[in-house]
C-alpha positions in Angstrom: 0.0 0.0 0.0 1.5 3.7 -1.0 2.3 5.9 1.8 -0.2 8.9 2.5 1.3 12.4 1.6 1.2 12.8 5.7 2.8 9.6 5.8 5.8 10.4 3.5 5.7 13.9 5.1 6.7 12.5 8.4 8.8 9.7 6.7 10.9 12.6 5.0 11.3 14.1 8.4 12.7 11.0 10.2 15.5 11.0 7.1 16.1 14.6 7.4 16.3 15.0 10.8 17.9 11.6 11.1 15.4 10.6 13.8 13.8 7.1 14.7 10.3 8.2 14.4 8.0 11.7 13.7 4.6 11.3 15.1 2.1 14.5 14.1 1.1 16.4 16.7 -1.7 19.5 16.5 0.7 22.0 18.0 4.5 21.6 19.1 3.0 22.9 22.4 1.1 19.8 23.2 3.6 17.8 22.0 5.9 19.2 25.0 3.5 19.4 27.3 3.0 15.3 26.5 6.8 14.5 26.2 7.4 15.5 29.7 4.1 14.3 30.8 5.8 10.8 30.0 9.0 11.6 31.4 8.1 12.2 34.7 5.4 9.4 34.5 8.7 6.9 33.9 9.8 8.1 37.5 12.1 11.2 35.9 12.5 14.7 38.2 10.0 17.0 36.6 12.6 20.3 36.3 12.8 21.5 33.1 16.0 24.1 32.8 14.9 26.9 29.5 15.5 29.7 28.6 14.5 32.8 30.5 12.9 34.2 27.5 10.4 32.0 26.3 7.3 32.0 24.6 4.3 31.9 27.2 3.0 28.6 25.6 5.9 26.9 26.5 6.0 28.0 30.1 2.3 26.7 29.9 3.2 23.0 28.4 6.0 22.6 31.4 3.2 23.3 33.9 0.8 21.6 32.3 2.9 18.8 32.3 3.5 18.9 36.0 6.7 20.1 36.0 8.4 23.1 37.3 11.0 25.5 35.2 14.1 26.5 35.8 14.8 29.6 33.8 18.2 30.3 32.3 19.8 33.4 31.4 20.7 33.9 28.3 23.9 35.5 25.9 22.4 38.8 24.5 24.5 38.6 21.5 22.3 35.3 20.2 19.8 35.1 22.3 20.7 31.3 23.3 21.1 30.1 26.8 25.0 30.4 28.4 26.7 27.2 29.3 26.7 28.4 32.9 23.4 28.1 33.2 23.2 24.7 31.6 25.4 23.4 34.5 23.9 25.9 37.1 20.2 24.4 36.2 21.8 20.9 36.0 22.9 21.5 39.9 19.6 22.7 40.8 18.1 19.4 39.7 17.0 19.6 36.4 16.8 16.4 34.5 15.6 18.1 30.9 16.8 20.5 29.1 14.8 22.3 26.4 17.0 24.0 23.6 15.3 26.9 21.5 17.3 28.7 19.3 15.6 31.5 19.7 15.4 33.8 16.8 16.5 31.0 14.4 20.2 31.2 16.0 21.5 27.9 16.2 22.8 26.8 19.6 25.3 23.8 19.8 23.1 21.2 21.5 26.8 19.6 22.5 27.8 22.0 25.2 24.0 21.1 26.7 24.7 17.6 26.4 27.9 17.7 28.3 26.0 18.8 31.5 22.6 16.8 30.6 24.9 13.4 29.5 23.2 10.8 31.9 20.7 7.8 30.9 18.3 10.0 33.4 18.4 13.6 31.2 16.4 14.1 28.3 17.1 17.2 26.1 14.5 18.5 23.8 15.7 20.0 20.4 13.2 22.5 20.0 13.4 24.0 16.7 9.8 25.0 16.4 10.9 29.1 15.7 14.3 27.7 14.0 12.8 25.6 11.1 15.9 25.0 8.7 18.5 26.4 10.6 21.8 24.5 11.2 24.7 24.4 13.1 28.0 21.7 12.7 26.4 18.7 13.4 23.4 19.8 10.9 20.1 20.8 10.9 18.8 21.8 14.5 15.5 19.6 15.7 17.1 16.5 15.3 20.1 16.4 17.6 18.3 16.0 20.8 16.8 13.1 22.4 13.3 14.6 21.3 13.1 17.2 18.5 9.8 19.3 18.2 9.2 21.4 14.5 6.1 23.8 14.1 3.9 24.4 11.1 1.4 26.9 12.4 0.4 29.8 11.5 3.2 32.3 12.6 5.9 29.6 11.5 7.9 29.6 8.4 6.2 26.9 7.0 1.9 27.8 7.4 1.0 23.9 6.3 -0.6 23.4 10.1 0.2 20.9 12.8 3.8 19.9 13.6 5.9 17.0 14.6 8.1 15.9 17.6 11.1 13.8 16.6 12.2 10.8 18.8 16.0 9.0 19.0 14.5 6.1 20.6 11.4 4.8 19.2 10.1 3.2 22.2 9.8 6.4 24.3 8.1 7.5 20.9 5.7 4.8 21.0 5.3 6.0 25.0 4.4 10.0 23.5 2.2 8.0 20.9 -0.5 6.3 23.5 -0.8 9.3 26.0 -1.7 11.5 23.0 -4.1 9.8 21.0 -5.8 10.2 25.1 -5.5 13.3 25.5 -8.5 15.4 24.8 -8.2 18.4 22.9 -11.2 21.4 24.2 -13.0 22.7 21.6 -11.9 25.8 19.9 -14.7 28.1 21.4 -13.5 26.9 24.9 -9.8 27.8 24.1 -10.3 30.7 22.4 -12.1 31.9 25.3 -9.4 31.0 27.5 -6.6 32.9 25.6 -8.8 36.1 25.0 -9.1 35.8 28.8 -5.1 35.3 29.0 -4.1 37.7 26.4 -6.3 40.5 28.5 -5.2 39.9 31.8 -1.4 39.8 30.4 -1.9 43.2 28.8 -3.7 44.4 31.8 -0.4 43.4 33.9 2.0 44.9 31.1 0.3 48.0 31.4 0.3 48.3 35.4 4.5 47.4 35.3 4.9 50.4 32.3 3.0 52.9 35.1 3.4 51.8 38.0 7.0 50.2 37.7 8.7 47.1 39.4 6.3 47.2 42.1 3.6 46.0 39.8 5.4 43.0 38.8 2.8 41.2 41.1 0.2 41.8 38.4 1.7 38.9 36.9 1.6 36.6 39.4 -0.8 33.3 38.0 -1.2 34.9 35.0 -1.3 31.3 33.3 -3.5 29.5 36.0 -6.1 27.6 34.1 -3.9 28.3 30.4 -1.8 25.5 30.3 -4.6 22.7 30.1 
């Protein structure tokens, strides 16, 4: 039987990214928040070292896994996490470490694996805002343990969905059952609940540009009841 286009898609990707498997996932968000759903589930510690700036929806998967962040500064040249911080969130107990690349810059995924090298760390290649960019050891996405691309709407590619790359196919097929469980709210319900979040965060901005540090409180459970 010939392969579906979405099948060959997510063939291609496992060849390009030189990954075991690519399942599809509706948004690289949920396929975090479902990666390290399973990786505390298998008896992991559920600290999740990142960069300090991150997209909100990510901060929303960790929790929404269960997990707690550890946030990392980060070299204002590239915008990529310091090595420092690696090894200071590695020392704070961190088992995972999620790699972003933010603004497409490609960070070497090697200095993060020399302080996240044990069978009990996981590091997430997250290339969802880096689709296509590469360092030495090639394209990022697929040099991590688990790789996650983006297709949505404010990605470079607006084809819809994404995928989240796996090195070992049986933690894959892990991912694989606890999604096809999880139930996705319909879109009324979430719109609803991120009109609600994207009010109350520009409520919050606007109390910290006129009221100054003080009103950094405004932002305190800003994403309670987002990250489901």
């Amino acid at each position: 039987m010939a392969c579906s286009d979405g099948q060959q898609l997510y063939r291609r990707l496992e060849s390009d990214f030189n990954s075991a498997r690519a399942l599809p996932v509706a948004r690289a968000a949920l396929g975090l928040m479902v990666v390290l759903r399973c990786w505390v589930e298998a008896g992991n510690a559920g600290r999740v070292a990142l960069s300090a700036n991150i997209c909100h929806d990510v901060v929303a998967a960790v929790l929404g896994a269960g997990c707690e962040p550890v946030f990392c500064d980060i070299d204002p040249a590239n915008g990529n996490v310091l090595e420092q911080e690696w090894a200071r969130a590695r020392a704070a107990g961190a088992s995972a470490a999620l790699v972003v690349h933010l603004y497409g810059n490609p960070a070497d995924i090697s200095v993060v694996r020399r302080h996240f090298s044990s069978s009990d760390c996981l590091i997430i290649d997250d290339a969802a805002q880096a689709l296509g960019s590469s360092n030495a050891a090639g394209l990022v996405g697929g040099q991590g343990d688990v790789g996650l691309l983006s297709f949505g709407v404010t990605k470079h590619i607006e084809a819809g969905g994404a995928a989240i790359l796996f090195s070992d196919s049986v933690f894959a097929d892990t991912v694989a059952h606890t999604l096809a469980s999880i139930e996705i709210l319909p879109e009324l319900q979430r719109s609803a609940i991120y009109t609600r979040f994207r009010q109350r965060l520009e409520a919050a901005r606007a109390r910290l540009r006129s009221e100054g540090e003080t009103a950094a409180v405004a932002f305190h459970g800003l994403l309670d009841g987002y990250s489901p």
